[in-house]
Kinemage of the C-alpha trace (Angstrom):
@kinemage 1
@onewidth
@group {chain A} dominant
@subgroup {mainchain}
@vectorlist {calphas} color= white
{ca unk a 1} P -11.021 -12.068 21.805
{ca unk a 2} L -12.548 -12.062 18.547
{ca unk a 3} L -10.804 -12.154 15.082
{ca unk a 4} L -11.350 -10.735 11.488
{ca unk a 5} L -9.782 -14.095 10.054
{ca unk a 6} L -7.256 -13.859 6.956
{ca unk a 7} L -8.849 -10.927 4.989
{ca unk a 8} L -8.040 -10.459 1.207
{ca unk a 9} L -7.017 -6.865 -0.596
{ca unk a 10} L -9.312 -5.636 -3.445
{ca unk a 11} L -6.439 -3.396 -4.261
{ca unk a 12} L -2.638 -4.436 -4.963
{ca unk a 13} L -1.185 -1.150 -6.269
{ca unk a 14} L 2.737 0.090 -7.276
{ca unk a 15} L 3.731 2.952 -5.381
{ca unk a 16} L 7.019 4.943 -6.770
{ca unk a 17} L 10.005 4.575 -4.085
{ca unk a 18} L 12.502 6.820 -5.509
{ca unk a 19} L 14.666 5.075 -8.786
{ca unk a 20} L 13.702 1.149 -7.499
{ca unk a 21} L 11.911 -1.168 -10.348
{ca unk a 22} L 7.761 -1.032 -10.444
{ca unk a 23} L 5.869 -3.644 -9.543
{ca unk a 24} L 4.403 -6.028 -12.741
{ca unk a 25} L 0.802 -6.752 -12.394
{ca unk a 26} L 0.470 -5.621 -8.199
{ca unk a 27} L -3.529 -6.044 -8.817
{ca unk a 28} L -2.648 -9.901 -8.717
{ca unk a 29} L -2.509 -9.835 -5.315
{ca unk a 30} L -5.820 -9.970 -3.923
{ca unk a 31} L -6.711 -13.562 -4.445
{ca unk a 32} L -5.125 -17.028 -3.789
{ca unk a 33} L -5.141 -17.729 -7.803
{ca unk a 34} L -1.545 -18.589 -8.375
{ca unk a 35} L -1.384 -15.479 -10.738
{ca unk a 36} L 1.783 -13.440 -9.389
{ca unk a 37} L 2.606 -9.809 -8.874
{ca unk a 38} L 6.404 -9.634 -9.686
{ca unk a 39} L 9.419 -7.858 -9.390
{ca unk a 40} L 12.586 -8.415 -11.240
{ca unk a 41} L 14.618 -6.090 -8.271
{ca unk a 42} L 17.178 -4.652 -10.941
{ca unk a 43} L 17.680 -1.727 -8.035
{ca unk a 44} L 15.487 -3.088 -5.567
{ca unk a 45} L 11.473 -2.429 -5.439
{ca unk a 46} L 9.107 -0.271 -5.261
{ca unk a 47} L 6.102 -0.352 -2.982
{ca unk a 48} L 3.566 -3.374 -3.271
{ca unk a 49} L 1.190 -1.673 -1.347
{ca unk a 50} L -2.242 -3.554 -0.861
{ca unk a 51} L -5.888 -1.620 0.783
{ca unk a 52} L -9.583 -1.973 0.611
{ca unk a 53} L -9.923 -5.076 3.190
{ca unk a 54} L -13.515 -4.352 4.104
{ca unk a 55} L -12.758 -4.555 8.076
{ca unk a 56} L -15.176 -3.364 10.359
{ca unk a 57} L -14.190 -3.432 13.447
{ca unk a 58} L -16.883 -1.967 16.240
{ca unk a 59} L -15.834 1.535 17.774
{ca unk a 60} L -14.520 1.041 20.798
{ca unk a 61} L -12.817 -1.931 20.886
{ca unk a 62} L -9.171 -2.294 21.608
{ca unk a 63} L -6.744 -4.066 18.650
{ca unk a 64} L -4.974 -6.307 20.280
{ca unk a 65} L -2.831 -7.802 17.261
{ca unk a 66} L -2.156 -7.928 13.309
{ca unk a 67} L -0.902 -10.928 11.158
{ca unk a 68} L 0.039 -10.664 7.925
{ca unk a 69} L 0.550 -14.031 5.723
{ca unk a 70} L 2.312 -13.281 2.555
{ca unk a 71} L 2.898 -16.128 0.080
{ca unk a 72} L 6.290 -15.525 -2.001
{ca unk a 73} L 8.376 -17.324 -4.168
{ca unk a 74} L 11.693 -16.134 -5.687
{ca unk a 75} L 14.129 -16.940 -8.959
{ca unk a 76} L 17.668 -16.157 -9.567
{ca unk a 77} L 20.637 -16.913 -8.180
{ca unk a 78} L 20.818 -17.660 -3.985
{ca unk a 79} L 17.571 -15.797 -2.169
{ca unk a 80} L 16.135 -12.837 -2.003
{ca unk a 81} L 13.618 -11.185 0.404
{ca unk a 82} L 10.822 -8.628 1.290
{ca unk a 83} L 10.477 -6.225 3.909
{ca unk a 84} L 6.421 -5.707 5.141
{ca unk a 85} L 4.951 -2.652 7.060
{ca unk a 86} L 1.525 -1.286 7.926
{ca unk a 87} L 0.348 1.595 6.135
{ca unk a 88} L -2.636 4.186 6.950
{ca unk a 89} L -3.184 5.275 3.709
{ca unk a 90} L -2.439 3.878 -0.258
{ca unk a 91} L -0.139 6.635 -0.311
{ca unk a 92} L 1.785 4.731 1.562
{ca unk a 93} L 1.915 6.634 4.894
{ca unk a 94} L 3.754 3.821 6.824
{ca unk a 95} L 2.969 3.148 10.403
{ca unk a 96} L 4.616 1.576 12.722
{ca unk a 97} L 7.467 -0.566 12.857
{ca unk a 98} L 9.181 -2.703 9.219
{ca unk a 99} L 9.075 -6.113 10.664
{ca unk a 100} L 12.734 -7.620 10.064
{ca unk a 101} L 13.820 -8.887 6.063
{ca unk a 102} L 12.001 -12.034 5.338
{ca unk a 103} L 14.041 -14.292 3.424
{ca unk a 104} L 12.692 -15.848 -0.049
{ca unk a 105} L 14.138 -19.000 -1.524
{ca unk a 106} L 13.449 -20.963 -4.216
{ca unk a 107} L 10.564 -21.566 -6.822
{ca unk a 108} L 7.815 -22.901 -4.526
{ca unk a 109} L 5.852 -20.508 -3.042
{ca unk a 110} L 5.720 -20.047 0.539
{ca unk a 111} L 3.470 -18.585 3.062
{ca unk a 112} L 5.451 -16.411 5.886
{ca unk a 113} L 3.394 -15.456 8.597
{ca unk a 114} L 4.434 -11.372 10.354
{ca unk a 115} L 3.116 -10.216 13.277
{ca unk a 116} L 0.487 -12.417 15.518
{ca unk a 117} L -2.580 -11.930 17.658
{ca unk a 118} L -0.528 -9.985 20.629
{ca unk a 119} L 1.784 -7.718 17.839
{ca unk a 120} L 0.606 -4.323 16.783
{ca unk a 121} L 3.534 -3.481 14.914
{ca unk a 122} L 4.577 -0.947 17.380
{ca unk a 123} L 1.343 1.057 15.918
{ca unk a 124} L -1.146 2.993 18.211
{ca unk a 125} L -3.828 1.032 15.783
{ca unk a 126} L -7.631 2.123 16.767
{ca unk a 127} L -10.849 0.787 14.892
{ca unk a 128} L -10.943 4.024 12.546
{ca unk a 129} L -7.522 3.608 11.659
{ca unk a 130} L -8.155 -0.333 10.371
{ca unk a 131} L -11.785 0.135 9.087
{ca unk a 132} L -10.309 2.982 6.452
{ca unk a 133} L -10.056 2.107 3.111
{ca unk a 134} L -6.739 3.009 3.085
{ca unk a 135} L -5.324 0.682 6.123
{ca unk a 136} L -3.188 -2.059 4.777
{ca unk a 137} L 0.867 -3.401 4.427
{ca unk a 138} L 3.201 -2.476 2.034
{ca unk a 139} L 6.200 -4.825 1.309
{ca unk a 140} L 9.475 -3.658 -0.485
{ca unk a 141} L 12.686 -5.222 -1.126
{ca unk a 142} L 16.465 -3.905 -1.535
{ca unk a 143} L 17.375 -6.717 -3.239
{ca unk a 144} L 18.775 -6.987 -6.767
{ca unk a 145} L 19.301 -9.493 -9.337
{ca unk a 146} L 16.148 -12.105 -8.520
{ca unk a 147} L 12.633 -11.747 -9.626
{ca unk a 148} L 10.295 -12.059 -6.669
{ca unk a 149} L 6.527 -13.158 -6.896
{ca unk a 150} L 4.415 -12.900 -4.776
{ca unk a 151} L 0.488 -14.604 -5.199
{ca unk a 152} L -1.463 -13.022 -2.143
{ca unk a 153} L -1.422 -10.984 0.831
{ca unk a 154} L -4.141 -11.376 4.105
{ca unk a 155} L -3.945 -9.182 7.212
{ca unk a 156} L -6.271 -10.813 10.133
{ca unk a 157} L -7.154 -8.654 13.157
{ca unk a 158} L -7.583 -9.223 16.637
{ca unk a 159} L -9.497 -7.074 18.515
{ca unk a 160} L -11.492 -7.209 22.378
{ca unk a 161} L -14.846 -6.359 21.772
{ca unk a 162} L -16.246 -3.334 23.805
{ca unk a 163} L -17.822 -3.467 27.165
{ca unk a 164} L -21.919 -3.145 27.288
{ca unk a 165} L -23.038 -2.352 30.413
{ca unk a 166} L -26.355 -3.842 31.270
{ca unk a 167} L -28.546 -2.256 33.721
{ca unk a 168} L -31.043 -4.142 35.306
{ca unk a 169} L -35.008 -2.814 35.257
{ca unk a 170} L -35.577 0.130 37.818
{ca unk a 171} L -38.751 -1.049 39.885
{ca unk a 172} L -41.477 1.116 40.495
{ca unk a 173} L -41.350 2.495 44.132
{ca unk a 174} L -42.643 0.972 46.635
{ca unk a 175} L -45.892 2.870 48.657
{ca unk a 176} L -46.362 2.841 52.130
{ca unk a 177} L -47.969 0.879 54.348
{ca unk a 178} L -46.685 -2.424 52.199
């Protein structure tokens, strides 16, 4: 099995979802830099919605499973938390299943790991859909009254590699009388 390894965004974007608070500097992202895209969840979020990971996985092979790592930290009162979901385009056209609420506590940041190396997000994922520009994972929360920050998102692939046949020389024929 071969593997894409924890791939960076180059785009963190704010999508509208219908009367939920935007997203404060979603660009921030796309690098481990301690540098926070926020939300102060007043009526929940909108989407954080990150694309452009560069994958390119070869045609024909089979995705076998997606992990995304998402590091998070929260203030206000109690916890708060973050729903994440594939996406096939920036629009967001989710795909897939939400993976369950993951919970957000405290001031230091945290990496949460969703999905694995056998999970494909109950997706029918195929190279093209992965390798566009547009593939990625959206997290949301319902949550109100906390701020949530979050410093990066990664999405790593796993993927089997395509059969190559290999066919061995033809030999000349043989004359008679050999």
């Amino acid at each position: 099995m071969s593997s894409t390894g924890n791939v960076f965004p180059t785009v963190g974007a704010n999508v509208d979802r219908a009367a939920a608070t935007a997203w404060t500097s979603p660009g921030n992202v796309v690098s481990d830099n301690a540098t926070d895209a926020t939300n102060a969840e007043t009526a929940g979020a909108d989407y954080l919605v990150t694309s452009g990971y560069g994958f390119t996985i070869p045609a024909g092979a089979i995705i076998s499973g997606v992990t995304v790592r998402v590091e998070a930290s929260e203030t206000g009162t109690g916890s708060t938390n973050y729903v994440p979901q594939l996406h096939s385009a920036t629009t967001p056209t989710l795909i897939g299943a939400a993976k369950g609420a993951v919970t957000v506590s405290g001031t230091t940041k945290v990496i949460s790991t969703n999905g694995g190396v056998a999970d494909t997000w109950g997706a029918a994922l195929t190279p093209a859909i992965v390798n566009d520009a547009g593939f990625g994972v959206t997290i949301w929360t319902t949550d109100t009254g906390n701020t949530l920050a979050v410093d990066f998102i990664t999405i790593a692939i796993e993927y089997i590699e395509p059969l190559t046949v290999l066919m061995p020389p033809m030999l000349p024929p043989m004359k008679k009388g050999w």
